[in-house]
LOZA-557331 format. One line per 4 residues: number of its first residue (from 0); their letters; for each residue y, x, z of C-alpha. Coordinates in steps of 0.25 Angstrom, whole numbers. Layout:
residues N
NUM = A = Y,X,Z | ...
***
This chain:
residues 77
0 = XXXX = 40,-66,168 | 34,-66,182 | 41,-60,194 | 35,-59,208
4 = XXXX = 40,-54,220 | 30,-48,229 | 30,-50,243 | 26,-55,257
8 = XXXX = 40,-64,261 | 49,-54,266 | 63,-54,266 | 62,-42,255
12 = XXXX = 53,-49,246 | 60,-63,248 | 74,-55,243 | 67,-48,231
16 = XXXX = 62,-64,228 | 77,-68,229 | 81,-57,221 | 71,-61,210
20 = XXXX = 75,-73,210 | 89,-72,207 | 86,-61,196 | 80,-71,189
24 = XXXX = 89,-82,191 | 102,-73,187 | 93,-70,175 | 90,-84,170
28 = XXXX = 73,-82,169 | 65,-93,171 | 56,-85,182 | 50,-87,196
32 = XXXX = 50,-77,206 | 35,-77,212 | 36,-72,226 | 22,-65,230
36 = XXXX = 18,-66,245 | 2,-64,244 | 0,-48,250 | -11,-49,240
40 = XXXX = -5,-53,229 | 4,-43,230 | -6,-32,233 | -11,-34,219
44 = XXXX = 1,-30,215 | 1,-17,220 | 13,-18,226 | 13,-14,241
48 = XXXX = 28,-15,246 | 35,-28,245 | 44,-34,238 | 39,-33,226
52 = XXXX = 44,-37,213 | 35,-41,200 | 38,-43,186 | 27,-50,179
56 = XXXX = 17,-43,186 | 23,-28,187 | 29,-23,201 | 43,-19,197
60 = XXXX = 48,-18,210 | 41,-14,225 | 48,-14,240 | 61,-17,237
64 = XXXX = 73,-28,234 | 78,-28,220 | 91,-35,219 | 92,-45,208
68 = XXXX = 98,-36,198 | 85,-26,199 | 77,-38,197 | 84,-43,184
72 = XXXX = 84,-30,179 | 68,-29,179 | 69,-44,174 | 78,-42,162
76 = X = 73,-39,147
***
């Protein structure tokens, strides 16, 4: 499983990062957030409002927070 947040630093993206984070860790996987900075590389995502959260390569979520709970949601089986 990959999971990537997209966005450029701000405070938004760097909670959405945390919150990633911590799904994964009250979940027990073995998997690494991947924060994605490059406006490019997120332009080849289609996506156009940040942050942005990526499941193995589909955008699952677009301009807003999800809280932990969201995120192990999409995560879980």
């Amino acid at each position: 499983m990959r999971i990537q947040v997209l966005g450029t630093g701000c405070a938004k993206c760097r909670t959405l990062t945390a919150n990633a984070e911590q799904a994964v860790r009250e979940l027990g996987l073995e998997v690494k957030v991947e924060k994605v900075e490059d406006i490019k590389e997120i332009v080849k995502f289609g996506v156009m409002t940040t942050p942005a959260l990526v499941l193995d390569g589909k955008v699952r979520a677009t301009g807003k927070v999800l809280p932990p709970n969201a995120i192990k949601e999409m995560l879980s089986p």
